[in-house]
TILOZA-483779 format. One record per residue (C-alpha): residue in three letters; residue number from 1; chain; x, y, z negated. Coordinates in steps of 0.001 Angstrom, whole numbers, plus 500000, padded with zeros to 6 digits. Last residue first. Layout:
N
[rec ALA, NUM, A, [X, Y, Z]]
...
# end
This chain:
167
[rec UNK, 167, A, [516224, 572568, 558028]]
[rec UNK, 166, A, [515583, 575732, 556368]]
[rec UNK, 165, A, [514491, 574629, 552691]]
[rec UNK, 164, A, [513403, 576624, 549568]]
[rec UNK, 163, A, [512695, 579923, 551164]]
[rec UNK, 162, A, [511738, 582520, 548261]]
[rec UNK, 161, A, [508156, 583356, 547458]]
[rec UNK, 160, A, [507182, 585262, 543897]]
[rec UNK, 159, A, [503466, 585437, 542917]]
[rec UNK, 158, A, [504675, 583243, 539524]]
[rec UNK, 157, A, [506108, 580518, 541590]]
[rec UNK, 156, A, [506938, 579659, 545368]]
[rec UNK, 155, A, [509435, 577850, 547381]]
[rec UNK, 154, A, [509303, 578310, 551122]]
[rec UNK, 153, A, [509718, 575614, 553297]]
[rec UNK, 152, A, [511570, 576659, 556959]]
[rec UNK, 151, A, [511088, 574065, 559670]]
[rec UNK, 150, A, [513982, 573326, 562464]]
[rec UNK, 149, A, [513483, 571702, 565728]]
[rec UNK, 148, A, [512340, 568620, 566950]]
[rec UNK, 147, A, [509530, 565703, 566273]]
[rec UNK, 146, A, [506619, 566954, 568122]]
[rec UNK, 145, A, [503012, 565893, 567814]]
[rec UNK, 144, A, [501944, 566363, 564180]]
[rec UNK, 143, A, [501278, 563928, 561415]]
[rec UNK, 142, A, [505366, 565158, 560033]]
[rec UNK, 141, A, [506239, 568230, 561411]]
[rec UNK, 140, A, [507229, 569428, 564715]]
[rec UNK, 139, A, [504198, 570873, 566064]]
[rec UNK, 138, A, [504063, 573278, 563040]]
[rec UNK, 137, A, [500467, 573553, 560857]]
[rec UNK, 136, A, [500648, 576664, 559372]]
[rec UNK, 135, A, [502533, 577434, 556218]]
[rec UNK, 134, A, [504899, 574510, 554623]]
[rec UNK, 133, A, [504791, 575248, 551411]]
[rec UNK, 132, A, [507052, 574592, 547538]]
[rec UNK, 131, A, [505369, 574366, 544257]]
[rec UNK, 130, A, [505036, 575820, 540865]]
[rec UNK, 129, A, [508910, 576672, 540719]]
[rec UNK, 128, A, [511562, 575908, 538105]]
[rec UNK, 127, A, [513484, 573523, 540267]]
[rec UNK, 126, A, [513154, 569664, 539701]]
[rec UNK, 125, A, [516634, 568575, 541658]]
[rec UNK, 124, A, [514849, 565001, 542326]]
[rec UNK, 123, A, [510882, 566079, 542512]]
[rec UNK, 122, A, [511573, 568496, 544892]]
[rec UNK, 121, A, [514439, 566695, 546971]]
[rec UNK, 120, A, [512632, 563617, 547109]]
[rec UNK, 119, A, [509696, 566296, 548873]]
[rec UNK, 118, A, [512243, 567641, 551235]]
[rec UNK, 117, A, [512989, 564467, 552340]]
[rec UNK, 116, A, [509590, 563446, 552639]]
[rec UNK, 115, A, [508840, 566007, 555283]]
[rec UNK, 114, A, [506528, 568618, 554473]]
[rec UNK, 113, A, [503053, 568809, 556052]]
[rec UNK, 112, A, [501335, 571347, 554429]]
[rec UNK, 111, A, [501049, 572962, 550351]]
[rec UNK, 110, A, [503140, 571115, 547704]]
[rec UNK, 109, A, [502041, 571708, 544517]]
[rec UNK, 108, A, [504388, 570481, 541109]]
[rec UNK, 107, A, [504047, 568361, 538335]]
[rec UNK, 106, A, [505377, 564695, 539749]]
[rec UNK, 105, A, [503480, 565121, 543245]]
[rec UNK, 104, A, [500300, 567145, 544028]]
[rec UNK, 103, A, [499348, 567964, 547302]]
[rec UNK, 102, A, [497007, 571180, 549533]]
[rec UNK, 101, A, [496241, 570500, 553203]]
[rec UNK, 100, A, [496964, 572699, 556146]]
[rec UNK, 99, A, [499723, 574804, 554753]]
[rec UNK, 98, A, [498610, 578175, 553584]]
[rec UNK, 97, A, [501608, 580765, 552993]]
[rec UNK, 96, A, [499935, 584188, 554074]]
[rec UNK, 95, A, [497253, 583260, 551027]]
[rec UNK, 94, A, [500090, 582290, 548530]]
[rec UNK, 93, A, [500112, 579078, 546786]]
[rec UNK, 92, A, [499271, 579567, 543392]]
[rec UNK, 91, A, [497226, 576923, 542110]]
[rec UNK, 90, A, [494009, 578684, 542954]]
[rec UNK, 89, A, [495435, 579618, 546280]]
[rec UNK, 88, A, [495344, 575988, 547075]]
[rec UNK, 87, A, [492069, 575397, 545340]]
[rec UNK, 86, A, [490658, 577785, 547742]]
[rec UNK, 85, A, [492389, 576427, 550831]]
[rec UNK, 84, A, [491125, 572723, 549960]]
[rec UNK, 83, A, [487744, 574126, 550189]]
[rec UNK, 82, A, [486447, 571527, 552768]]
[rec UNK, 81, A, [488024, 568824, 549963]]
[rec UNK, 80, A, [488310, 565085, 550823]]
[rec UNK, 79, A, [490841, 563530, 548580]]
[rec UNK, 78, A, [493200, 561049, 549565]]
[rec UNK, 77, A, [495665, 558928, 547339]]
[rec UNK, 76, A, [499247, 558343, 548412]]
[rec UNK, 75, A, [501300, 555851, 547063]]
[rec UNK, 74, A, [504663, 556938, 548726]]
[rec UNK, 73, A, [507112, 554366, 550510]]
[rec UNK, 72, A, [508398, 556638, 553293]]
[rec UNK, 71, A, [505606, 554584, 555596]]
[rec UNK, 70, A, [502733, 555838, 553128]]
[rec UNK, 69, A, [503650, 559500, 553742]]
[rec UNK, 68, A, [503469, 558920, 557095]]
[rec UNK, 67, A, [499983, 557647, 556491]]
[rec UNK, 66, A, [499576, 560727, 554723]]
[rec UNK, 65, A, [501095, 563119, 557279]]
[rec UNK, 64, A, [498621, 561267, 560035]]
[rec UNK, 63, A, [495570, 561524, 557747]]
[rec UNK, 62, A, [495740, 565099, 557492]]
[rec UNK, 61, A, [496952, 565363, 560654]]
[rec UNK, 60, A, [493582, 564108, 561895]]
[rec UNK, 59, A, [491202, 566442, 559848]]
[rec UNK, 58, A, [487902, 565791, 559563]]
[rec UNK, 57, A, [487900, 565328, 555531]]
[rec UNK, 56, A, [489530, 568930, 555037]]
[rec UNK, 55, A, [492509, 567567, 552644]]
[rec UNK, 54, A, [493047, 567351, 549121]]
[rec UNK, 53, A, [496459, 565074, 549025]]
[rec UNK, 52, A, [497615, 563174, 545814]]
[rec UNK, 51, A, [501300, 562254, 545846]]
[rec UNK, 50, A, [502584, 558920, 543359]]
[rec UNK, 49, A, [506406, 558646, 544483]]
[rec UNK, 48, A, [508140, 560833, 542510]]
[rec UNK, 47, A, [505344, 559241, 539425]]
[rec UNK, 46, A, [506675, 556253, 539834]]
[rec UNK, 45, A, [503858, 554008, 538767]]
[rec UNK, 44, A, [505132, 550436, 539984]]
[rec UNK, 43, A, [507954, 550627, 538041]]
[rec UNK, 42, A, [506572, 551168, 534778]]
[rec UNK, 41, A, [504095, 548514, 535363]]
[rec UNK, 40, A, [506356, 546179, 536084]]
[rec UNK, 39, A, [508493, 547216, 533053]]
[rec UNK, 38, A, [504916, 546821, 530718]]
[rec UNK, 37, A, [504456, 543476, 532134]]
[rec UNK, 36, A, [508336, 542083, 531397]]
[rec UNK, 35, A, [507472, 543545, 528039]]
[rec UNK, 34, A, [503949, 542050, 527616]]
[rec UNK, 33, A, [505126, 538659, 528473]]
[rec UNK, 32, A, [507362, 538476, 525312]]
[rec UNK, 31, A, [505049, 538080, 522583]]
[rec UNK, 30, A, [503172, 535645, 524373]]
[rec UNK, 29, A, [506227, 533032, 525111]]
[rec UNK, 28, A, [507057, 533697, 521081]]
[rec UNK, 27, A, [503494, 532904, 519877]]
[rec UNK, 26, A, [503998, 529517, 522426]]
[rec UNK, 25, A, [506739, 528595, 520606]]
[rec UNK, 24, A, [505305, 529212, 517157]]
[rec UNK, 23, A, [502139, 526887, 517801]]
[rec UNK, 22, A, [503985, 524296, 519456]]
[rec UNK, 21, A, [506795, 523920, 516624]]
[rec UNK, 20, A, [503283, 524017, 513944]]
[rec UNK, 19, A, [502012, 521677, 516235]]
[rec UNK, 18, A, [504807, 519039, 516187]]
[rec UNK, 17, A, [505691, 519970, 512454]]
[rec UNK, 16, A, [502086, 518931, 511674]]
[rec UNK, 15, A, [502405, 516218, 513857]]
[rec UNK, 14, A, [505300, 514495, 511920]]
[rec UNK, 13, A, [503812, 515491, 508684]]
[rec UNK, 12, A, [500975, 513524, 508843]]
[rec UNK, 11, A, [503479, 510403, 510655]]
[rec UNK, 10, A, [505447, 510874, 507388]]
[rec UNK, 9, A, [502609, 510877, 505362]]
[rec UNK, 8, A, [500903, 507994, 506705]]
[rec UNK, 7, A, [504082, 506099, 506444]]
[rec UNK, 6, A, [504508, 506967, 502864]]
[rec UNK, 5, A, [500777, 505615, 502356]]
[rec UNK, 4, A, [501200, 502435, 504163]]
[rec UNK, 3, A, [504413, 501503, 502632]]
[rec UNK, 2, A, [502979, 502692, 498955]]
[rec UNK, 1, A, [500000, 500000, 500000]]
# end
């Protein structure tokens, strides 16, 4: 009978060390998920690469800068807007200075169809301006037709305007 007993007990305590082993190593496996998940996650939300564009919802270029946009590796989210040149001014951008769309990207306005190099360049240096725009809608920027020549960017803050790029 004491072999029977003692034998219980060690087979008793057998499995309770199996589950209790089973129990702790899969409390560790949980505990560290959430770390790998929460450096996914801070990856995928960059927020130099996360640009939101109000745009007049018929317009082509619109679409054809953000799609660009897209192919440069931004995540670009769309708002339709018919008073996108309101808000604009609203922000700051100056009236004479209107691009054809109004963005937001890491903190600061970007105004028309500047090229993505200009925009890394923004959000990289981080200048003390509200924004930067690309006035009018040139044939050689990005969504439009042509491809050549130089466009000037013009930084602006406060009411002041300086040029920002010339390239």
């Amino acid at each position: 009978m004491k072999k029977t007993f003692a034998f219980a007990s060690l087979a008793a305590l057998a499995v309770a060390g199996a589950v209790s082993f089973t129990t702790l190593s899969a409390a560790q496996g949980t505990e560290e998920q959430p770390a790998v998940a929460s450096a996914e996650t801070s990856i995928a939300v960059d927020p130099s690469k996360e640009i939101t564009i109000w745009r007049d919802p018929g317009c082509g270029c619109c679409d054809a800068y953000a799609d660009y946009l897209e192919g440069e590796g931004y995540q670009v989210t769309r708002i339709d807007d018919r008073d996108f040149a309101k808000t604009s001014v609203s922000v700051g951008v100056p009236e004479e200075g209107l691009g054809c769309h109004l963005a937001q990207i890491d903190g600061y306005y970007v105004s028309g169809l500047v090229p993505a190099e200009i925009l890394e360049r923004l959000v990289t240096e981080r200048p003390d301006i509200d924004g930067i725009t690309l006035p009018g809608m040139p044939q050689n920027a990005p969504g439009m037709a042509g491809k050549s020549g130089t466009l000037k960017t013009y930084a602006f803050d406060d009411g002041e305007v300086s040029v920002y790029s010339n390239e």
